[in-house]
DRENDREN-536833 format. One record per atom (N, C-alpha, C): x, y, z; residue in one letter; residue number from 1. Coordinates in steps of 0.1 Angstrom, whole numbers, plus 5000, padded with zeros to 4 digits. Atoms other than C-alpha are relative to their C-alpha. Example, Ala and Ser with C-alpha at 12.3 -4.5 7.8 and 13.67 -1.06 7.14 Angstrom:
REM residues 2
5009,4988,5000,a,1
5123,4955,5078,a,1
5009,5012,5000,a,1
4991,4989,5000,s,2
5137,4989,5071,s,2
4992,5011,5008,s,2
REM end
This chain:
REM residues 60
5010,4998,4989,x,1
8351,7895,7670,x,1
5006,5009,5011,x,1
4995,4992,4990,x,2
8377,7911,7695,x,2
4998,5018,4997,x,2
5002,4988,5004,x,3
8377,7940,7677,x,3
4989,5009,4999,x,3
5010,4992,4998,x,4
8343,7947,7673,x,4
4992,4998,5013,x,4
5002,4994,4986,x,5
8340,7944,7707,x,5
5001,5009,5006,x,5
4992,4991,5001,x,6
8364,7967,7714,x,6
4993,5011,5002,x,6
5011,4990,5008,x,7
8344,7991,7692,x,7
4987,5003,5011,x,7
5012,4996,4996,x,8
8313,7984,7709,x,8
5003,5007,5017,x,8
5000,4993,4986,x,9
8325,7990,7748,x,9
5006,5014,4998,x,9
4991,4986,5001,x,10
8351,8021,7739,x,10
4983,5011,4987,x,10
5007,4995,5002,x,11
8318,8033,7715,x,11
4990,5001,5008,x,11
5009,4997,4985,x,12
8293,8030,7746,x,12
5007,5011,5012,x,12
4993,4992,4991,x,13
8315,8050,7763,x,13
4999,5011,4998,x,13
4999,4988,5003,x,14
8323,8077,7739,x,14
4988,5010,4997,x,14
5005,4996,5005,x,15
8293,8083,7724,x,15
4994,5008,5011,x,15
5009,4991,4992,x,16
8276,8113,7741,x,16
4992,5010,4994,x,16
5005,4990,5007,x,17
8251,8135,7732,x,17
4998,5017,5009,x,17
4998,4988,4985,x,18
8256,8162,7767,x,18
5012,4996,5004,x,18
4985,5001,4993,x,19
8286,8169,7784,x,19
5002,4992,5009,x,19
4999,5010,4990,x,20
8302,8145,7806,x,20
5001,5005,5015,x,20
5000,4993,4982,x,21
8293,8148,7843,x,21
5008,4992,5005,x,21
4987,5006,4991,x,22
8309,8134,7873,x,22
4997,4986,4998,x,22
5000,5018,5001,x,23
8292,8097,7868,x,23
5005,4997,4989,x,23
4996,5002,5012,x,24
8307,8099,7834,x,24
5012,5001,5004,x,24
4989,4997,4998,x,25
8338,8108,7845,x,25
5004,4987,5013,x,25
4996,5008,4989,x,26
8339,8084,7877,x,26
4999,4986,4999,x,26
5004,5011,5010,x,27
8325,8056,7852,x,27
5014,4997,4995,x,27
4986,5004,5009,x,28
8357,8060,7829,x,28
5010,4995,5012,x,28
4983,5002,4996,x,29
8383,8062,7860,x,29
5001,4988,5008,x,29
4998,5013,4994,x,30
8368,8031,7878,x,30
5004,4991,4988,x,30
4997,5011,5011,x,31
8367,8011,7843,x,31
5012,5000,4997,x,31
4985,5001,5005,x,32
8405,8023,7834,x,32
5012,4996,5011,x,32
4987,5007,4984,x,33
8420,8015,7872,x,33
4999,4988,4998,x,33
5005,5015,5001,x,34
8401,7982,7868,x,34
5009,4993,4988,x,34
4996,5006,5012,x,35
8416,7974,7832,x,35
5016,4999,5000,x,35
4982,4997,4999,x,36
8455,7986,7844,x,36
4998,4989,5008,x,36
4996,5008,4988,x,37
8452,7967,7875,x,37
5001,4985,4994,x,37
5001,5020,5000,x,38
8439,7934,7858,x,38
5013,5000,4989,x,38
4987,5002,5005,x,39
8467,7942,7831,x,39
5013,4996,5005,x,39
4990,4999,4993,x,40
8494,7946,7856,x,40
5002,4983,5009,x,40
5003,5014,4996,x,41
8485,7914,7872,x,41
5003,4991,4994,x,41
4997,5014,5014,x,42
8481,7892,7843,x,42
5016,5002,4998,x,42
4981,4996,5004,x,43
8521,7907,7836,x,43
5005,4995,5008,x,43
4989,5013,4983,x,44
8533,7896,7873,x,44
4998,4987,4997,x,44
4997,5011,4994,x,45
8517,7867,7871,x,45
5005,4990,4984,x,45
4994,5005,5008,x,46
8531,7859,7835,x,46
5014,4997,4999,x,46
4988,4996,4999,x,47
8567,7871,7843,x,47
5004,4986,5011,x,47
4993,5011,4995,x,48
8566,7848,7874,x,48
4999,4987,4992,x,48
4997,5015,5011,x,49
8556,7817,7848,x,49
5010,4999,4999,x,49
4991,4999,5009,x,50
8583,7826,7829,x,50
5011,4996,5009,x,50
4989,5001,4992,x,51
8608,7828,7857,x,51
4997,4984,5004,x,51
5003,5012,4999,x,52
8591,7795,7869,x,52
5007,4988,4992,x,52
4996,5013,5013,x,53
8597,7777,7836,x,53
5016,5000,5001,x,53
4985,5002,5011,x,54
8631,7785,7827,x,54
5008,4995,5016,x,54
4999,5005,4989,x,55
8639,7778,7869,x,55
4999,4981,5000,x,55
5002,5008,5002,x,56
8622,7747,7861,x,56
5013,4989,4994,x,56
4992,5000,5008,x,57
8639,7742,7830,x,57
5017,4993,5006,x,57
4986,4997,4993,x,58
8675,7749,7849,x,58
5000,4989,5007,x,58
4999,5009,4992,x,59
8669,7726,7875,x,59
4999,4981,4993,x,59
4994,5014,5010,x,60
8663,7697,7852,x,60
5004,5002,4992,x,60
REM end
């Protein structure tokens, strides 16, 4: 199922039948800041887990 999700948002995207104007273009660069940012986040806030746990861990 992830997959052909995938498919379906990145094929809504690509598919065009006219050249891509500036809402096309200002479409992709909010959706791919939006998609780093929440990646980058999710990473901090897995990294601190991690540091968390084995802190934890350590301590007991």
């Amino acid at each position: 199922m992830g997959n052909n999700y995938i498919r379906g948002v990145y094929g809504k995207v690509e598919i065009r039948d006219r050249p891509s104007s500036r809402e096309d273009i200002v479409g992709m660069t909010i959706f791919s800041v939006v998609v780093i940012l929440s990646l980058i986040f999710m990473v901090g806030h897995i990294i601190e887990w991690g540091k968390a746990g084995s802190n934890g861990k350590k301590a007991s």
